[in-house]
Structure formats: structure tokens, C-alpha cells
N, C-alpha and C positions, 0 to 999 in steps of 0.2 A: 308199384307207383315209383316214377322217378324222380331223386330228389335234386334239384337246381341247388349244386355247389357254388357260393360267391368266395372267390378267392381273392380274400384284403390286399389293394395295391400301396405298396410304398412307394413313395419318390426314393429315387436313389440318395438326393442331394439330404434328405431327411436325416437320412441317416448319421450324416457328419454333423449333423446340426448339436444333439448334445454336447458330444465332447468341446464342439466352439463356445457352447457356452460356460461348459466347465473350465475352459483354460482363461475365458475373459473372467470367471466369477475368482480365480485365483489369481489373476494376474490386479485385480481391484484391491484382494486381502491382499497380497503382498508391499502393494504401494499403501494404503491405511497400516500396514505394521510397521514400514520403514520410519515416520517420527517416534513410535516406541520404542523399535532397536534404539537409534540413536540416542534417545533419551538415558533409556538405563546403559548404553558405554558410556557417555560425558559422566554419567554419576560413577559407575563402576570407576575410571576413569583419576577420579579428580579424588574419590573416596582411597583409592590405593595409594596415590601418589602423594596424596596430603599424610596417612598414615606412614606412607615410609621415612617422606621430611621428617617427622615426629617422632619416630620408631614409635608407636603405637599397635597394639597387634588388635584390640578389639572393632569387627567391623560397625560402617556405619558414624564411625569418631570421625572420620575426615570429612564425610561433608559437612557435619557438625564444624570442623575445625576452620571449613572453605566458607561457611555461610557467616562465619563471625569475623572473619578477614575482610570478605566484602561490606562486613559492616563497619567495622573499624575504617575501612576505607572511605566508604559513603561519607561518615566521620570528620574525616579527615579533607573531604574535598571540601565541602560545607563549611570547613571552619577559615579563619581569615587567612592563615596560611596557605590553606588547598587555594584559597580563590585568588589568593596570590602570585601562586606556580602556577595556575595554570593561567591567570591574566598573563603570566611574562611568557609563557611555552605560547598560546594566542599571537601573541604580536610580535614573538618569531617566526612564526610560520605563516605570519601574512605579508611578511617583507621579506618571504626569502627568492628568489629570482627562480621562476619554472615551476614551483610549488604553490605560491600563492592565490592563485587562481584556480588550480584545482583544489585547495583546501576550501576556499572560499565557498563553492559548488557543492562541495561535500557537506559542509557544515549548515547549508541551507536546507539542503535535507534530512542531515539527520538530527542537526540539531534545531527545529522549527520552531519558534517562539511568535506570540502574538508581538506582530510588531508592523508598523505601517514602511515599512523601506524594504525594496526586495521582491523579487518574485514569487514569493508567496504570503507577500503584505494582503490579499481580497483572493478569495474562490470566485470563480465567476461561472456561467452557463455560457457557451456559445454554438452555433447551428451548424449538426451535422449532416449528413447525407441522409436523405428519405426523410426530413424529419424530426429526425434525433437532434439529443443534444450530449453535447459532450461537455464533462465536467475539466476545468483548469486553474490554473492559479493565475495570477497575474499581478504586476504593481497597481495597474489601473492609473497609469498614466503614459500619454503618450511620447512616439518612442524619437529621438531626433530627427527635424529634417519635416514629418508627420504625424502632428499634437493630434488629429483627429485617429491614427491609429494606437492598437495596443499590441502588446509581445504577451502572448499566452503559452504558460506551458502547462499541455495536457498530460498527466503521467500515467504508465501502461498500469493497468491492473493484474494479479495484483503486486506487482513490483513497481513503486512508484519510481526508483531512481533511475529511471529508463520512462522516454516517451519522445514528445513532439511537439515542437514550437509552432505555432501559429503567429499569425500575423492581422488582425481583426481592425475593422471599424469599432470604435467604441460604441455608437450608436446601436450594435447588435451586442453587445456582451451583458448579461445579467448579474449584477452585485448577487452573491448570496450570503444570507445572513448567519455565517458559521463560520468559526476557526481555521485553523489549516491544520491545526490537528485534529481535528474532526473528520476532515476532509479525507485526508489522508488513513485513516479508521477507516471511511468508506471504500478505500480504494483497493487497501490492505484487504479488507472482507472478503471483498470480490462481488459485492452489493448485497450482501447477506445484515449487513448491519445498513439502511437509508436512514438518517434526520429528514426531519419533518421539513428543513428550511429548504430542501432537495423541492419537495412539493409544493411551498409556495413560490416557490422560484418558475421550475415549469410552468405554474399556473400563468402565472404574470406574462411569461415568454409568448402563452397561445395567447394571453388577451392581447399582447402587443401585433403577432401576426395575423391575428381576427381582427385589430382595430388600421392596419395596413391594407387589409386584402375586403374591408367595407368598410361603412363609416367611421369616422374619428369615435374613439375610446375611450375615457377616463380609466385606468389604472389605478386600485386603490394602493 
């Protein structure tokens, strides 16, 4: 009797197929390991450098010695003197010609505080392509010249100090009812962290463009 040999076809291209995915499974570990490395140099780092200030030989004493400097310092900003030096280093460097404006820029970012003056006085919702909407700060007032417009600025995810100014109808912008440091939380995440006020915001936006696109709406 004769026996019918089936002989298994391979794709050629199959074959390269593992190793692609072994170089992409190690090229993922390597970038997930890079905040570790970095992690234990800055300690390795600050742990050496604090013990040799010191002449200290036992390890582990310097960052002990680095994490009470920073408290002594925290300390020290807090108290009326710190807040002192640094009100007067402030209002040098907002009167100094060429600087001023860029510290100003900078200090809105990084340093955000609940406050109604400023580009990041309200979060707002405003309408993007297909649909979407895209999160931004704003003063929420409009801008000279055009009171019915606003100066929106949208910031890149998740790097907020970097994005894009817009220019809006206020009639399209959505007050949302959250912080700018919240906000900025969410942007930082990369949306891995949403507030709730994200949701009843959009919610609002559809009933607004449900109540445009058919009969008049009530809004609660």
C-alpha cells in the first residue's frame, strides 16, 4: 500500500517572524529598565558624593544625609526668611529685561496655583476634529479687540509644557469643574488617571450639540 507523504509548508517570512518579536520583547525591557537604571545612579550618585562631603565611609549615610538637607531646606523656604528671599529673588527676576517674560511662562507652569488671573485660571473642553474634544486651560475671558473670543491653551500629553494655542468662540468652550492641577495630573498620566468632572463635562458638550442640531435643550 502506498503511503500519501504530506510535507508541512512553511512561509519563508515565518520564519524571521520570532526573532522580531524577541528583539521587540527586549527592546520594551530595556526601555521599562531605563527609569531603574537612572533611579539607582541619582541615589548611587548623591549617596557617594554626600559621604565623601562628610568623609563618611558607611554606605547608605548620604542619602540619609541628602534627605535631611532637603528637609532642613523645605524648613527653611517656609519660614519667614525663605519667603522673604525668595519674594525678593521673584521681583528680580520679573523686572529683569529679556527674562521676564520667559520666567513669567515658566512659573505658570510649573508653578500652578488655584488662582483666577492667567492662563490657567479655568480648564475648559473645546471641539476637536471628528468629534473630539480636547482638554485646555484658559483665562476665560476674552481676548482684546474680540470679548466674544478666548486664547486657549491645549498642552501636549504627556508633556504639558509644550502644546498649542487656540483661538475659540466662547460660546463653544466648556467650563470644567476641576483644578489646573488636576488637570495637568490628567495630562501628565497620559489619561491613565480621568476625574469624573472630564465626564460631566462631555456629557454637557453632547447635550449642548443635541440641543443645536434638534430642538432647544435645557442643560442641567
Amino acid at each position: 500500500m502506498n503511503t500519501l507523504q504530506v510535507k508541512k509548508f512553511e512561509s519563508p517570512d515565518s520564519r524571521s517572524v520570532t526573532p522580531k518579536l524577541a528583539a521587540v520583547a527586549l527592546s520594551l525591557l530595556a526601555l521599562a529598565a531605563i527609569p531603574l537604571v537612572v533611579t539607582v545612579f541619582i541615589l548611587w550618585y548623591v549617596d557617594s558624593k554626600a559621604r565623601a562631603i562628610f568623609n563618611v565611609d558607611y554606605p547608605f549615610v548620604g542619602i540619609a544625609i541628602a534627605l535631611a538637607g532637603l528637609y532642613l531646606l523645605g524648613l527653611f523656604v517656609t519660614s519667614l526668611v525663605g519667603q522673604f528671599l525668595l519674594g525678593a529673588v521673584d521681583a528680580v527676576l520679573r523686572r529683569l529685561p529679556g527674562l521676564r517674560d520667559l520666567y513669567r511662562s515658566w512659573k505658570q507652569v510649573a508653578l500652578t496655583t488655584d488662582t483666577h488671573d492667567g492662563i490657567f485660571a479655568h480648564v475648559v473642553l473645546i471641539p476637536g476634529d471628528g468629534g473630539t474634544r480636547l482638554l485646555g486651560f484658559s483665562s476665560a475671558k476674552g481676548i482684546e479687540g474680540d470679548p466674544a473670543t478666548w486664547c486657549v491653551f491645549v498642552p501636549a500629553s504627556p508633556n504639558p509644557t509644550s502644546g498649542r494655542l487656540f483661538f475659540v468662540p466662547s460660546k463653544i468652550c466648556v467650563l470644567v469643574g476641576m483644578s489646573a492641577q488636576e488637570a495637568l495630573k490628567l495630562v501628565i498620566s497620559g489619561g491613565s488617571y480621568v476625574p469624573g468632572a472630564i465626564g460631566a463635562a462631555t456629557a454637557t458638550q453632547a447635550a449642548i450639540d443635541s440641543a443645536e442640531s434638534t430642538a432647544p435643550l435645557t442643560v442641567p
